[in-house]
N, C-alpha and C positions, 0 to 999 in steps of 0.2 A: 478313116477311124470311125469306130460303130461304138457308143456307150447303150449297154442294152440294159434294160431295164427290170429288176428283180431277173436275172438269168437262172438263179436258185430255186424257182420254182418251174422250171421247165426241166424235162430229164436230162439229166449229164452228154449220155451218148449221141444227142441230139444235136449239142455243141460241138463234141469234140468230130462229129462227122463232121459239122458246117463249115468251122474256123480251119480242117484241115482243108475242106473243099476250098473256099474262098484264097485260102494262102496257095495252094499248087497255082493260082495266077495271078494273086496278087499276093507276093511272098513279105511284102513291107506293111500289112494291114493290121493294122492294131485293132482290141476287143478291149472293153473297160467293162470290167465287170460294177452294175450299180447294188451289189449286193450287201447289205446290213442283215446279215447272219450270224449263224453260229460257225464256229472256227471249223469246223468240219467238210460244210458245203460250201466254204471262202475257200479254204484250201484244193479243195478238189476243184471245181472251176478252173484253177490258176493250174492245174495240171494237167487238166482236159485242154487246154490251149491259149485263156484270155491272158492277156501281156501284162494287162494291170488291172488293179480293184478298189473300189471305194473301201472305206476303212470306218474305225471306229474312235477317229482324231478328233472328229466335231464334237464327240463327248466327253473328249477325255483333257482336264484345262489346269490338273493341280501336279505340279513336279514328279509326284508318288504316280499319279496316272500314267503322266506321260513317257515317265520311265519303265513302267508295268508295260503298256503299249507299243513302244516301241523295241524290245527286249522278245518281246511274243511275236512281233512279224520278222525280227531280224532272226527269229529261228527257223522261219520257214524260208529262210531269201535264196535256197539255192534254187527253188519254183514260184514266189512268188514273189509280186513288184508292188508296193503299197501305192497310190495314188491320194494325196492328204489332201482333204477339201475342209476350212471351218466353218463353209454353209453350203447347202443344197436348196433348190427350188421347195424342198418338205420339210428341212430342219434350221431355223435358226435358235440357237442353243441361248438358254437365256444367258451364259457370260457376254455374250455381243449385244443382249439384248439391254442388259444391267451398266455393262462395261464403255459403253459410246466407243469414242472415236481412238483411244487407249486403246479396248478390246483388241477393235480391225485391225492395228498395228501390231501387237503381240502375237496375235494367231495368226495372221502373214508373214512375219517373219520366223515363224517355228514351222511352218507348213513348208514354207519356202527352202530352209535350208537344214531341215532333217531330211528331206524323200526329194530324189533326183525329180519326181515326177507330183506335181502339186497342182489343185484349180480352187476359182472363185463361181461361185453364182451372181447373174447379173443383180447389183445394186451393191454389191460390198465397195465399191469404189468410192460411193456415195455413203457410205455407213447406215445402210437401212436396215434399222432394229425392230422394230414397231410390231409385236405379234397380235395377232389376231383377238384375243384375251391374254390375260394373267394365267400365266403357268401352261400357257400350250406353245409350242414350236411352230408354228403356224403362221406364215406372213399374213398381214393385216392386207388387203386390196392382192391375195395373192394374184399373179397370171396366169396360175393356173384356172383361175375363174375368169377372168379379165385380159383385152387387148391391152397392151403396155408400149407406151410410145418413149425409147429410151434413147439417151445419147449418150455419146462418150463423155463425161464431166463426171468430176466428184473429188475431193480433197483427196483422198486417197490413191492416187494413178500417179502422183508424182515418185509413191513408194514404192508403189507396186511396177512402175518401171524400170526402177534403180535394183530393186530384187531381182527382175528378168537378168538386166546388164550382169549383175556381179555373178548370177546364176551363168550365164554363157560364158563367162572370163572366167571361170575355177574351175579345172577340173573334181577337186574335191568335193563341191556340192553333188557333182556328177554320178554318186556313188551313194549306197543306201547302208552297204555293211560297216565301213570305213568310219563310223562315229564310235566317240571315247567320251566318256558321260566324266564332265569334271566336277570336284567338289567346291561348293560355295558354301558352305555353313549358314545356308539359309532356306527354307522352303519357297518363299518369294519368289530364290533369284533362278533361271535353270542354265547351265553351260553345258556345253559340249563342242569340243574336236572333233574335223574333219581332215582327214589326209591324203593325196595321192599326188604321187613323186614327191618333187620340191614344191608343192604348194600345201599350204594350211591355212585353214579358215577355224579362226575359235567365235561361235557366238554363245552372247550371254543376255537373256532376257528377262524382263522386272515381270512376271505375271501378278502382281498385282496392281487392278488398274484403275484403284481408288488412290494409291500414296505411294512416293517417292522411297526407293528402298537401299540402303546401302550393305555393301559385304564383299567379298573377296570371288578371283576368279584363280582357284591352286591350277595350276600350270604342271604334270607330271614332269619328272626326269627321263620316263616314258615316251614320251614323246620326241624326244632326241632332239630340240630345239634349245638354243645356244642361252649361256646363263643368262646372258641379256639381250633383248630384240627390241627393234621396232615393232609395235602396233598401232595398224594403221586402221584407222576404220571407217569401212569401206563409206557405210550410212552418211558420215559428216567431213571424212577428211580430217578429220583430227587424227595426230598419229601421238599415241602412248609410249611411254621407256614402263616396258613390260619385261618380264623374268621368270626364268623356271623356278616355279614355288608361289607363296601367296601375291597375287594383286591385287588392290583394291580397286574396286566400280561403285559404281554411286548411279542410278539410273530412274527417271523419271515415270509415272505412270503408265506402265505396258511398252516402256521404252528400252532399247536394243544397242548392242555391239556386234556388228558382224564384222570382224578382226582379221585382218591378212598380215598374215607373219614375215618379213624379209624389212630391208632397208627404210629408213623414214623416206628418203631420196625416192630411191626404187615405188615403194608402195604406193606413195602418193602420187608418182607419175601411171601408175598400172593402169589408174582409174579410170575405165572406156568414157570416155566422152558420151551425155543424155541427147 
């Protein structure tokens, strides 16, 4: 795997020589494009050859955004493969920076299970906010100036292992067009459905990650899921008596349901062992 850097500023036909040369022998080699552009030269990239691309998810943190957002890449999804990062070695967005330990949970789990294909910058494990000044995106002791002596530790790896696991176990997550944007009657709260075969995944998340928000998770008829179900969720192991139509959630600062729909029995045994 090659993540290249600003590829947008190098000529097109320069890539799509290279990525084709490269693949006639190594035909499984992925290209990440690290391109923060204009939709124009993101799009071309992904059609000259690169598998996947950095995106504009690190900046985009308020419901209206993120359904703006992801509505514009699910239009190009027959060429292009979004790649959702909520921080990069160049960008930590002040919601992470503002938001603490709430934030990094919120944006991991919206990163995690809207795009089959998601990453971290090293320190999100650890919740490191700390910018360099007020009002710049810029790590404070970045490594980009600095050697950085890191280890694996940080409050956050217990999540963010539990998101890989439920990620490997769904096919649903597996898929980037397959999301159905539900209604919560709230800005706060964001939902959305994932489908493929017999599996669904409903997640619903509190972005905001100053206060405790409550509201409803409407459940289409659309969805062809039985008047009444188990919801099991995956995060805690709680399973819910969930329904097509209004449910209520109630969820904690920048805190989450990521929901697998079938049996109380059944779901709660689904859960891969950590």
């Amino acid at each position: 795997m090659f993540r290249v850097d600003n590829p947008h500023t190098k000529p097109f036909p320069f890539w799509e020589w290279l990525i084709a040369k490269v693949r006639s022998v190594y035909p499984d080699t992925v290209f990440l494009a690290e391109a923060f552009t204009r939709p124009a030269p993101m799009t071309t990239l992904a059609k000259v050859g690169f598998s996947q691309s950095y995106t504009y998810f690190t900046w985009k943190t308020t419901k209206a955004e993120l359904v703006e957002f992801v509505e514009q890449a699910r239009s190009w999804s027959t060429f292009y493969r979004p790649n959702l990062w909520p921080n990069t070695p160049d960008i930590l967005h002040e919601y992470l920076q503002k938001g603490g330990r709430p934030a990094f949970e919120a944006r991991l789990v919206l990163a995690a299970t809207i795009a089959p294909s998601y990453g971290i910058y090293s320190g999100y494990e650890a919740c490191e906010n700390t910018a360099v000044r007020e009002g710049s995106e810029e790590y404070l002791d970045s490594e980009k100036y600095e050697v950085k002596k890191r280890t694996l530790a940080g409050p956050l790896l217990p999540l963010i292992r539990r998101m890989n696991q439920i990620r490997r176990a769904h096919p649903a997550l597996q898929r980037f067009e397959n999301l159905v944007w539900l209604e919560t009657e709230s800005d706060d709260l964001i939902a959305y459905a994932k489908q493929w075969g017999d599996d669904t995944i409903v997640t619903v998340v509190n972005l905001d990650v100053g206060e405790r928000r409550e509201g409803l998770c409407i459940v289409p008829d659309a969805l062809g899921l039985p008047p009444t179900f188990a919801a099991a969720d995956l995060l805690t192991d709680e399973v819910y008596a969930w329904r097509s139509g209004r449910n209520f959630v109630g969820l904690e600062p920048g805190g989450s349901h990521v929901i697998w729909v079938g049996s109380g029995e059944v779901a709660t045994r689904k859960r891969s062992k950590p």
